[in-house]
C-alpha positions as MATLAB code, in Angstrom:
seq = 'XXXXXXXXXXXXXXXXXXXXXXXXXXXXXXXXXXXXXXXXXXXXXXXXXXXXXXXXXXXXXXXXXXXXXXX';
ca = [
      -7.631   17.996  -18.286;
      -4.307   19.920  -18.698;
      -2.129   19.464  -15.732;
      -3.608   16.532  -13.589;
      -1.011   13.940  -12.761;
      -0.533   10.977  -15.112;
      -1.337    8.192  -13.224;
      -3.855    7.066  -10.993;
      -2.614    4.317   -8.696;
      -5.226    1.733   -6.988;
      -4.275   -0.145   -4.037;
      -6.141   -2.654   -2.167;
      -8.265   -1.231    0.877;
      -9.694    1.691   -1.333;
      -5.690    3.178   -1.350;
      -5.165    5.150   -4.129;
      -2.959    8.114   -5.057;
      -1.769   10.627   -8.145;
       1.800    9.612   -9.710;
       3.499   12.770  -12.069;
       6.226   10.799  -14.589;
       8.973   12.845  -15.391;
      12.132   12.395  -17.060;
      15.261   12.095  -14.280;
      15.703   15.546  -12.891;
      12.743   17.168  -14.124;
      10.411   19.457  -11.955;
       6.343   19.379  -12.715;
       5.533   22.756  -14.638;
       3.277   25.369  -12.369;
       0.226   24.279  -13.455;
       1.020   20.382  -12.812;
       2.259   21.724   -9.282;
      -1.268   23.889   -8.916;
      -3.593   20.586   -9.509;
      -1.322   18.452   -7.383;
      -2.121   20.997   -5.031;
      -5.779   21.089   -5.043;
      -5.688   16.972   -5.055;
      -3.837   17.016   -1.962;
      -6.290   19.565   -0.198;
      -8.868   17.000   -1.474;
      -6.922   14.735    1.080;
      -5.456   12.611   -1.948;
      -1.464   11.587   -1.818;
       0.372   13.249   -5.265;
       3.911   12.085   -6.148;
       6.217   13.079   -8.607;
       8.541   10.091   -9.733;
      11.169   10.715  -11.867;
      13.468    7.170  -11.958;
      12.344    3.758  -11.221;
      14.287    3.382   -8.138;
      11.282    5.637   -6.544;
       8.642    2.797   -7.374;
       8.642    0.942   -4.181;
       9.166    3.646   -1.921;
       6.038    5.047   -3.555;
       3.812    2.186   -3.391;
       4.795    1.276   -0.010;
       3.838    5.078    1.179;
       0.590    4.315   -0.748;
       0.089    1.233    1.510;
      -1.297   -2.574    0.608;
      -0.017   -5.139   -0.466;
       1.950   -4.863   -4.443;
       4.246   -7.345   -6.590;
       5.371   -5.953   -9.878;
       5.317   -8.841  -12.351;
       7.552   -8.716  -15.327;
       5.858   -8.423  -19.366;
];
């Protein structure tokens, strides 16, 4: 569906979350920003993350426990 965030993030503890990628300094378009919009008056958590520095911060807002482990 055109517009819903790119990720899907599952945490322990039935946490889970939307996660919009963009490219450093880049907004979502409208319609991204419309079905963020509806998620959150679902009652689900939508980010937009545009540098890896916002990782953490993100899952730890999320909640649970994480550990990124390298490829």
């Amino acid at each position: 569906m055109s517009g819903v965030p790119d990720r899907i993030v599952l945490m322990p503890e039935g946490r889970m979350a939307f996660v919009e990628l963009k490219a450093p300094g880049k907004k979502p378009r409208p319609l991204q920003v419309c079905r963020m919009q509806k998620l959150q008056q679902l009652g689900f958590r939508c980010y937009v993350v545009d540098s890896t520095s916002m990782i953490d911060e993100v899952l730890d807002e999320i909640g649970g426990n994480h550990e990124v482990y390298p490829s």
